[in-house]
Residue, then its C-alpha position, 0 to 999 in steps of 0.5 A: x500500500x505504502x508504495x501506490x501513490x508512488x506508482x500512480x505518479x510514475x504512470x501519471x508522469x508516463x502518460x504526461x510524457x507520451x503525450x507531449x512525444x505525440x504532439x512533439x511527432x505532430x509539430x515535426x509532422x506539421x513542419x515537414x508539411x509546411x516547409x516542403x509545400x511542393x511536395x507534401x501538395x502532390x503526394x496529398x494530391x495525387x493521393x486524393x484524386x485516386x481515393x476520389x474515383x474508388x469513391x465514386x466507382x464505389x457508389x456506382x457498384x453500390x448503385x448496380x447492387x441495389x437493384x431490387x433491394x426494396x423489395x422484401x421478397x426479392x429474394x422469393x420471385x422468379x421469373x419464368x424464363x423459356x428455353x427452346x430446343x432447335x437443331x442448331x442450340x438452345x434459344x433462351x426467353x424472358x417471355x412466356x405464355x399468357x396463361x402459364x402464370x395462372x395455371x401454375x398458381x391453381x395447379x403447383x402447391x409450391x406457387x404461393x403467389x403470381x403475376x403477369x406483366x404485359x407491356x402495353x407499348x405506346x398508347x394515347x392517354x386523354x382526360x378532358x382536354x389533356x392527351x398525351x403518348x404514354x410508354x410505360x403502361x402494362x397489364x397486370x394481375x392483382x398479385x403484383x400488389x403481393x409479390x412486389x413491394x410497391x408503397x400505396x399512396x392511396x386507394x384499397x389494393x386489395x381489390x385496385x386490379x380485381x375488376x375490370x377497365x380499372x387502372x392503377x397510377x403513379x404519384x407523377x402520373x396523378x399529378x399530370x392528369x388530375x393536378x391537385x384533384x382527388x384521381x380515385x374514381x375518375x376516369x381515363x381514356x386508354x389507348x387504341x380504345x380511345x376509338x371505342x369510347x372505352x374508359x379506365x376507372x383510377x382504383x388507386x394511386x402509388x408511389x413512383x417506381x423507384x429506377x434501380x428495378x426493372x418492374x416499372x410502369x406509369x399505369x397498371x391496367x387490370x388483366x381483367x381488362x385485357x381479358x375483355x378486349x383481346x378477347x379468349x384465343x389470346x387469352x387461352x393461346x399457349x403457343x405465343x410467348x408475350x409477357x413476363x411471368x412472376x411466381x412467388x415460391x417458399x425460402x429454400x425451394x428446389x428449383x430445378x423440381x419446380x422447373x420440371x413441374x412447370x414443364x409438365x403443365x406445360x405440356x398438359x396444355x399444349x401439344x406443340x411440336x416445338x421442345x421447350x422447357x422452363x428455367x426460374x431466374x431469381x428476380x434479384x439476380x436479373x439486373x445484373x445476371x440474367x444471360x436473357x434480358x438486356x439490364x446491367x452486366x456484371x462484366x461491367x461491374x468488374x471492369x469498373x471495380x477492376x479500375x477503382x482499384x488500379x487507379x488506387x493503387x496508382x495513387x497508392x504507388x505515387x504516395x509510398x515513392x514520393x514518401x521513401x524518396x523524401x524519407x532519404x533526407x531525414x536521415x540525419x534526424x533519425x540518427x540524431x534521434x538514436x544519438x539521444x535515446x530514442x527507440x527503435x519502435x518510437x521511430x517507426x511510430x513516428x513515420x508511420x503516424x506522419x504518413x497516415x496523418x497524409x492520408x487522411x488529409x487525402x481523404x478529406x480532400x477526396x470527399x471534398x472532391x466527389x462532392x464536388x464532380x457528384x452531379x457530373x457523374x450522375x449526368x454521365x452514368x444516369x444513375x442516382x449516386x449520393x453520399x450514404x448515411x453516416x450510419x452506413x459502416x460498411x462504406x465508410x469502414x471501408x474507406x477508412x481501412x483503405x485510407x489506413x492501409x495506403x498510410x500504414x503501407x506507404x510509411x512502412x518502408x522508410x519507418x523500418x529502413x531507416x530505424x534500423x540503421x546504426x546511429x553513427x553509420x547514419x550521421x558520417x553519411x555511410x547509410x546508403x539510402x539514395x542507392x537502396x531505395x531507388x530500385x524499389x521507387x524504379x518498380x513502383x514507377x513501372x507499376x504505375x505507368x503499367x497501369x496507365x498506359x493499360x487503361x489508355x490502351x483499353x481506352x483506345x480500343x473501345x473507342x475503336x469498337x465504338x467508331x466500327x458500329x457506328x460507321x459500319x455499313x448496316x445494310x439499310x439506309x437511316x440518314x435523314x429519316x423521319x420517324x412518326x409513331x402511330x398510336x391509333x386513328x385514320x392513318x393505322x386504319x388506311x395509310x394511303x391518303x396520308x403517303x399521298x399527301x406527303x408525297x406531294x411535298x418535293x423535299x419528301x421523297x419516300x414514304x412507308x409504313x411497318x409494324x417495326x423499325x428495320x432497326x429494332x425487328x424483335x418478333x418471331x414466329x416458330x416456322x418449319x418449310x418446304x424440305x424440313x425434316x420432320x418435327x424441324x423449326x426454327x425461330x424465324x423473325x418478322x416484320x409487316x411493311x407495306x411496298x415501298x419499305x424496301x426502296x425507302x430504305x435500300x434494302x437490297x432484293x437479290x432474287x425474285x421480286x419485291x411485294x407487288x400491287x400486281x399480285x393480291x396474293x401478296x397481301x398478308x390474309x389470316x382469315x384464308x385457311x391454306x396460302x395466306x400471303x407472300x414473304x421475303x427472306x434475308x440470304x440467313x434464312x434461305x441458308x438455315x433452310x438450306x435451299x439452293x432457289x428459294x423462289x416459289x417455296x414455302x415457309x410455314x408458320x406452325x401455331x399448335x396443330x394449326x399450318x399457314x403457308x407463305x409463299x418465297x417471292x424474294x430473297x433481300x441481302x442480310x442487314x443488321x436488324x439488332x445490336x452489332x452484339x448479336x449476329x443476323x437472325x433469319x428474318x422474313x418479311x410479310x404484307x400488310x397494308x393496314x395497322x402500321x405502328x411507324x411510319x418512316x418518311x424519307x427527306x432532302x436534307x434541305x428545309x428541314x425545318x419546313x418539311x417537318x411543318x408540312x408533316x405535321x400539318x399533314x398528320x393534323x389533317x388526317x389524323x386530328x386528337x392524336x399529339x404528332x410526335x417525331x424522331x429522326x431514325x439516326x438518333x436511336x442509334x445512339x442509344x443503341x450503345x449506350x453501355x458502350x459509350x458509358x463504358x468509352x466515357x468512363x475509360x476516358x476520364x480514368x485514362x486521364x486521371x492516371x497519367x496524371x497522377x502517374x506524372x505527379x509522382x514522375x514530377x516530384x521523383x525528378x524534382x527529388x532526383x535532380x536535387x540530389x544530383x544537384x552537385x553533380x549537375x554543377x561538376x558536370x557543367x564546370x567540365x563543359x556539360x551542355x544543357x542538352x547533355x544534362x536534359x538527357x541525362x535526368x530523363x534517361x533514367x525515367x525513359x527506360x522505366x516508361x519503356x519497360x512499362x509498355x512491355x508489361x502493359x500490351x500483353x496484359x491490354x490485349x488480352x483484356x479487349x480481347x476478351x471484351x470485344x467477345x461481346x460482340x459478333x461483329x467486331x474491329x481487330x486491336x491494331x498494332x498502332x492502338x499499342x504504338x499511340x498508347x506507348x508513344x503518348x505515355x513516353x512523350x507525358x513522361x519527358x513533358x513532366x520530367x523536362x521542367x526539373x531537367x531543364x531548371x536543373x541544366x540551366x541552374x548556375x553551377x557555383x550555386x550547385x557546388x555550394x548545395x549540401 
């Protein structure tokens, strides 16, 4: 007991003392900070900018990965996907049948639960005086409500969806049409019905549909109302696949028992030749995952992770180089530390603390940053990206272990190097450092500029890839075409007057109309032919146009004949029960069918155990109907004069202005209460590859954001290097060095280390675009000048950086240099 307060005492004199050594390590660190302003700037810098990318990518990964996750029963929903059997592979869909979903509700005890989505396409919505496109319209059951989780503003969901013409609407949509009016209860005009005078009850309103999911629709019609107005073939057809169907399933179910089972209901339904079976895709895995549907990739979520980190280990390799060249010029205070007792793990406590205290003022800066650019990158990527909360460790974990990491390593080396050296070794200058270290800055500098110019290199190449689909010859005609959608009207009932009329103007060339784009062709019926073996078919994909789609748009007829007003029989006819019309095939389907001359054959349309029969009038030169992705499908075309849901108008490219006028006037005239709408058909093609543009775009800026911080590091080792060669420089001059002579001697060191960078770098670009253009069946070779341009414009970045020190350094006065300790 005697001895316990002299004990409290020394531990209170030992706290005191490591208090006043920490801030004593803190004063020194602060000091170093301010007397090397240059230096501590760019390794802060560079440092930040690259915690700043790995902070966005992580925002943007953590956005992908959100998808679906209001949903409680994500995890429970399967999509029920289709795969058919043909002779040349398996042909995998998202859509199925119209009444799969509720046979396999009443049927499978395992179902708990389903729905039906069917999207409505464009469809003309009125209330009073306003009328408006709509595109985001779909059928669906009542358990939408039961499966999804989708927050009601008001209205009773129960029974919103039971009876039929009800509708369900959006916040948005509600505040479109009815303003500050209650919706419930009032009516709207919907669609083609608007002919009809055929009106939609507002059951209930809901929140809008967040964007990270794929179940989104402004107006949630009952499928009760479908029922109603296509009537029971359509409703009862197991042939035709339309819609997506959702099944709710018990936790922990075996998916594969389930698959078989729907399988067999299936064909307890149907008795089609065409082999299918069923396949669930868990609907939180479809965003990301799905090998059907076109939503993310998580090829892309790879890509993306992959250069967050690099661009952090760049900035991380930046941060250790310019720390362990400058650790070289504490030498003397290390030993005379020693000298006066201090330990060697209260040196290597010292360095270390000072470099994570860099890190996390690096940090601070980086999140300054991304505060700053967040709107710029929610522009580019489309995507809803914000801070988290505060309460979210996972992320802001994350950061800080990162941000300890990087300090923790990046002081590691010149904390343990240099307290291990004998005190007096250090103060008579015998130590070594400068030599020692520098073979370790040599490989973090390869590293870095390895990095860079693979990213360049991958930047390069898919803008390569970008230019290829965007100059590529498609087979069809689309400069100066003029879209117009047809939502209903005189002109989807007879298009004929209208085609008239605009012909009539001189800047209006052709006219035509089609069910589809030649663009964006993605119907198909299950066909057999003349010659098939039985129980053989394909998947054949189709379009109805009129006569004139084929010189409206180029497309080039390489047999036979095009559709002819001279022949009625050409005209697509359902109603006939054998010979129901004439077709024209692209050269694909003529190979598939295997036939030497197609003309007069017959293509057959298999619907159960129903037969339609087509004649082959004509064979067209195969175009690219779909994403340059996906190699051409076998594609047919039929005639139909009426019901065209586009029509493309062909124009000089003068008066543009004008002409679009007269078209409108025109629509006015003979199809008045339908809003005129228009696009230019080029423009689509830019969406067409918007994934790959992001992609361009994103690689663009990380490209940048290496090199430069890449060249931040290169600037402060040659400012470091040619400091320390500062005497050698002045002795060199005095001996009759040209300033030629000492440039090249400060930048030879650096050119060898870029060159050896290149190296590394191509072999590991190539294979990696290699393996990414796999993505697409019609592709640009990765030419050798893609490697040259890359390694040639890192080389000339290098010498750009480096030549400021070299110069400043050559041109110094050289009694000043053999002055210099």
């Amino acid at each position: 007991m005697p001895n316990a307060p002299c004990e409290s005492k020394k531990a209170l004199h030992e706290r005191s003392w490591e208090v006043n050594v920490l801030k004593n390590y803190l004063k020194i660190a602060l000091r170093n900070l301010i007397r090397q302003k240059a230096h501590s700037f760019i390794n802060i810098a560079g440092l930040a900018i690259g915690l700043a990318c790995f902070i966005i990518i992580m925002f943007y990964i953590r956005y992908e990965f959100s998808y679906e996750s209001h949903h409680k029963n994500a995890d429970r929903i399967y999509r029920v996907n289709i795969i058919q059997q043909h002779p040349d592979g398996e042909y995998k869909l998202s859509h199925s049948m119209v009444p799969l979903g509720k046979a396999l509700a009443e049927e499978l005890p395992e179902v708990n639960d389903y729905a039906r989505l069917l999207k409505a396409g464009r469809i003309l919505v009125k209330y009073k005086d306003k009328i408006f496109y709509e595109d985001n319209t779909v059928f669906t059951d009542p358990g939408i409500f039961d499966l999804f989780t989708i927050p009601v503003v008001s209205g009773p969901m129960e029974s919103a969806l039971s009876e039929k013409f009800s509708v369900v609407i959006t916040e948005s949509i509600a505040e479109k049409y009815f303003g500050k009016q209650n919706p419930i209860g009032q009516t709207l005009l919907i669609g083609n019905l608007i002919d009809k005078k055929i009106s939609l009850a507002v059951t209930a309103v809901v929140k809008d549909f967040p964007k990270n999911t794929h179940i989104d629709a402004d107006f949630l019609i009952s499928f009760n109302t479908l029922a109603e107005v296509a009537g029971n073939e359509f409703m009862n057809n197991w042939i035709t696949v339309n819609l997506y169907t959702y099944i709710l399933l018990p936790e922990n179910q075996n998916l594969a028992d389930v698959e078989n089972k729907i399988s067999n209901v299936y064909r307890a339904h149907c008795s089609s030749e065409v082999k299918k079976r069923f396949e669930l895709e868990q609907f939180s895995r479809i965003h990301l995952y799905s090998d059907v549907s076109s939503f993310g990739d998580i090829q892309y979520i790879y890509i993306f992770l992959a250069i967050g980190i690099l661009i952090l280990l760049i900035a991380s390799i930046n941060f250790m180089n310019l720390s362990t060249a400058r650790s070289a010029r504490r030498a003397s205070e290390v030993g005379l530390r020693k000298v006066v007792g201090a330990r060697h793990w209260q040196l290597i406590r010292q360095f270390l603390g000072e470099s994570i205290l860099l890190s996390f003022l690096a940090l601070m800066m980086a999140l300054f940053i991304v505060d700053n650019i967040l709107p710029m990158v929610k522009n580019l990527t489309g995507q809803e990206l914000f801070f988290p909360p505060l309460s979210d460790w996972n992320f802001y974990g994350l950061l800080i272990v990162i941000t300890l990491a990087v300090g923790f390593l990046s002081g590691s080396y010149p904390a343990l190097y240099l307290s291990s050296f004998p005190p007096v070794s250090i103060l008579k200058g015998k130590s070594g450092l400068g030599r020692k270290g520098s073979n370790f800055r040599k490989l973090l500098v390869v590293v870095q500029f390895t990095i860079a110019i693979t990213l360049i290199i991958c930047t390069l190449s898919i803008s390569n890839q970008l230019n290829f689909m965007r100059n590529k010859n498609l087979g069809f005609q689309k400069d100066q075409m003029v879209v117009v959608s047809v939502a209903g009207g005189d002109v989807r009932k007879d298009i004929a007057p209208f085609k008239q009329a605009l012909l009539k103007n001189s800047n209006i060339t052709r006219v035509t109309g089609s069910l589809m784009l030649p663009s964006r062709i993605g119907m198909y019926n299950n066909v057999t032919w003349e010659g098939a073996a039985d129980n053989e078919s394909i998947p054949l994909m189709f379009n109805r146009v009129d006569y004139d789609f084929l010189e409206t748009y180029g497309i080039e007829l390489v047999k036979g004949r095009n559709f002819s007003r001279e022949y009625s029989s050409d005209i697509l006819n359902s109603n006939k029960t054998k010979d129901i019309g004439a077709v024209i095939l692209n050269e694909e389907a003529v190979r598939r069918f295997g036939w030497d001359n197609p003309i007069g054959k017959k293509v057959i349309q298999v619907f159960g155990d129903k037969r339609y029969y087509f004649n082959v009038v004509g064979v067209i030169k195969d175009f690219h109907f779909s994403s340059l992705h996906n190699k051409i499908e076998p594609l047919s075309l039929f005639l139909r004069l009426n019901n065209p849901r586009k029509i493309s108008i062909k124009i000089e490219p003068r008066n543009i202005q004008s002409t679009i006028a007269y078209v409108k006037d025109t629509w006015n005239t003979f199809n008045p209460g339908y809003p005129f709408e228009y696009y230019f058909l080029d423009e689509t093609f830019e969406r067409t590859y918007q994934s790959e543009e992001k992609l361009q775009s994103l690689f663009n800026y990380f490209s940048l954001l290496s090199i430069f911080i890449s060249c931040l590091g290169l600037f402060g080792l040659a400012s470091f290097a040619a400091e320390r060669r500062t005497k050698e420089i002045g002795v060199r001059k005095v001996l009759g060095a040209s300033i030629s002579n000492i440039i090249l001697l400060l930048s030879n060191e650096f050119t060898k280390w870029v060159l050896f960078a290149n190296l590394i770098a191509w072999p590991i670009a190539y294979i990696a675009m290699s393996i990414w253009l796999q993505n697409f069946a019609y592709r640009t070779s990765i030419g050798i000048w893609v490697f040259i341009l890359s390694g040639a414009a890192a080389m000339i970045i290098a010498l750009l950086t480096v030549s400021y020190q070299s110069i400043k350094a050559s041109t110094a006065n050289p009694v000043e240099a053999l002055r210099y300790e």
